[in-house]
N, C-alpha and C positions, 0 to 999 in steps of 0.2 A: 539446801544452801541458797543464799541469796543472790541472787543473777547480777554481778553488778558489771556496767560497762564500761566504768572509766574513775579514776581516784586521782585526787589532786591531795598532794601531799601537805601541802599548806596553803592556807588562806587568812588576810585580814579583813574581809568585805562581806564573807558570806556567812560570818555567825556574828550578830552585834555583840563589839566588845568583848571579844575570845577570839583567841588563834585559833584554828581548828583546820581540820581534815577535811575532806570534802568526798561523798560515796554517792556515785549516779548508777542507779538501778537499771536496770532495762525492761521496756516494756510502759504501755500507758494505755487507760483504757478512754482517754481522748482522741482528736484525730482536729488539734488546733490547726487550720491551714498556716498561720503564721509563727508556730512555732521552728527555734532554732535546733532542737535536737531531733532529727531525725535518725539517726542513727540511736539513739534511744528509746526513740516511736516505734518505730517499721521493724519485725521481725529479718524481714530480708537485709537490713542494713545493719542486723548487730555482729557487732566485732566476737572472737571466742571472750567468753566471761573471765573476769579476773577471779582467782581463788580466795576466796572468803579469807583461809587462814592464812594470805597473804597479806590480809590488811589488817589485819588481828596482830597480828609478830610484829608487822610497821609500829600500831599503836601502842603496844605493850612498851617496844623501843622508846618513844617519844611520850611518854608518861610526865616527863619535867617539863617534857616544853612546848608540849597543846595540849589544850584546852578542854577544846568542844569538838565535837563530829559533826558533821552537814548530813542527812540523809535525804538526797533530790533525786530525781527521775532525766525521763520519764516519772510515772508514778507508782513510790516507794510502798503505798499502801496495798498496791494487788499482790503485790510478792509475800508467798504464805509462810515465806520462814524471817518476814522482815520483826517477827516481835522477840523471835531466839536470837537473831544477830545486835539489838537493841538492847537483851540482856547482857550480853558479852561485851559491847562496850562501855556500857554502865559499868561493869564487873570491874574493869579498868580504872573506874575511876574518871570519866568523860562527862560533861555535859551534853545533852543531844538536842540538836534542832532539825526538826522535821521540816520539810518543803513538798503540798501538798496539795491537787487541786480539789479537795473536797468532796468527791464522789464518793468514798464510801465511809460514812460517820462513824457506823460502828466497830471498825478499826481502830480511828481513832479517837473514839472511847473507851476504849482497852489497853492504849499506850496511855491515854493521860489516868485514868484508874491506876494504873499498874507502875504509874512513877518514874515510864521510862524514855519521856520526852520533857525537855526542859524551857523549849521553844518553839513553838509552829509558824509557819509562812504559809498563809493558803491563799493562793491563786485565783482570784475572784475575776470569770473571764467576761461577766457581764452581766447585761439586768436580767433576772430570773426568765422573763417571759422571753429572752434573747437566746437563752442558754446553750438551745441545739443547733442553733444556725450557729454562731460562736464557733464551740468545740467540734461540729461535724460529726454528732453523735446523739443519739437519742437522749436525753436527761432528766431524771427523774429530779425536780425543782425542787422537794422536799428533802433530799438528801444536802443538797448545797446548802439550801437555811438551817438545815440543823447541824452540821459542821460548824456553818459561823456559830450559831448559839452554842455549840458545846464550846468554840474557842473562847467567846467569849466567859462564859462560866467556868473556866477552868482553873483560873487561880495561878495558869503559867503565862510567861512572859508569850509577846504574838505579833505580829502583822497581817496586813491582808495587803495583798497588792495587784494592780492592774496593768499588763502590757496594752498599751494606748494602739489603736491601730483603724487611723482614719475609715479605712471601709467597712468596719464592723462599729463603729463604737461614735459615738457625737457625743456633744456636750450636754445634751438633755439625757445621754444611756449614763453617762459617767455623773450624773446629777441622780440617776434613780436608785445608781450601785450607791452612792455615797449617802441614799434613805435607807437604802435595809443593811447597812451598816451606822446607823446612827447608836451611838456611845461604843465604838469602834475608839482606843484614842490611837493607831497609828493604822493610815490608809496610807501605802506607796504607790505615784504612778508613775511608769517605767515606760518610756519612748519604745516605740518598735524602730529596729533598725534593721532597716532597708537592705540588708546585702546578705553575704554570704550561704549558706546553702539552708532552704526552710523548705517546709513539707507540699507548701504551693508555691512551684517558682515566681508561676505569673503574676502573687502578689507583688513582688519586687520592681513592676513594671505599671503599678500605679502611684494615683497620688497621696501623697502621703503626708502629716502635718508636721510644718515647717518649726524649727526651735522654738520661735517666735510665739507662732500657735502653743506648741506645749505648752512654753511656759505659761502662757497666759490658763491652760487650763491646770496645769499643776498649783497656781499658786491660789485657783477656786477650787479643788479639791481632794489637793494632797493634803496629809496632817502627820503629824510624826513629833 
């Protein structure tokens, strides 16, 4: 069964242009310091797993009136039964969009082969030669380019997007992610914010770019 830790019943934001459900996995084989779900990272922090065929009997109910399924993390791709529970909601009748940080490609070359993702969002945390300082984890660079190049070649709808987070990342890292995404046509960047509970507190205790800043770098190299 698929480990999930948390369902949100409806959303308008987090599948483009579809209602949808929203299913957060547990487990990541990242270890971003400024990520916001630690309780989906850290083993010691997950909650008991919600029951798979509790979210099944939800969707079957709401057949008339969503959409699409969200599949986010942590990361949905390490979870070995996430390609059975992808059939079962297809089986439904769902669109699915994946949310993903690109670590392990041939996964998802097996959802998009197999026709059971409709959408992907993958999580581009920085310029390849950054990548382990970044996530806090050893990373093999070649798996993350060929994630985007399957995304790109895949013929379904996509994004790729960036959490912005002044001490990892400047305007020349976010100049280098936005080359090896070149004909990429939708790049989102996403402000880090500063509060509530993330996997290094002390980040929350530096400097951090000001609106101002962002915008000015979102409007050289977001695109959407």
């Amino acid at each position: 069964m698929l480990r999930i830790g948390g369902f949100q019943k409806f959303s308008l934001i987090d599948f483009p242009g579809k209602m949808a459900a929203v299913v957060f996995t547990q487990g990541c084989d990242f270890r971003c310091p400024f990520c916001h779900n630690p309780d989906l990272v850290l083993p010691e922090k997950f909650s008991e797993p919600i029951l798979e065929q509790e979210i099944l009997e939800f969707l079957e109910k709401r057949q008339d009136q969503l959409q699409g399924v969200v599949v986010t993390g942590g990361e949905p791709t390490i979870q070995g039964d996430l390609k059975a529970f992808l059939k079962k909601v297809k089986d439904l009748g769902f669109f699915v969009k994946l949310d993903t940080n690109g670590n392990n490609p041939e996964v998802l070359d097996d959802l998009i082969k197999e026709k059971l993702i409709d959408y992907v969002a993958m999580d581009v945390k920085a310029p390849l030669e950054k990548y382990s300082d970044v996530t806090g984890v050893q990373i093999d660079q070649s798996k993350i380019k060929e994630s985007i190049d399957l995304i790109l070649n895949s013929g379904i709808d996509y994004q790729f997007r960036t959490t912005v987070v002044k001490p990892f990342l400047s305007d020349q890292d976010l100049s280098n992610i936005a080359s090896f995404l070149q004909g990429a046509k939708r790049y989102i960047l996403q402000p880090f914010s500063a509060k509530g509970d993330i996997l290094d507190a002390s980040l929350l205790d530096v400097g951090h770019y000001t609106s101002d800043e962002f915008d000015n770098l979102k409007q050289k190299w977001h695109r959407e």
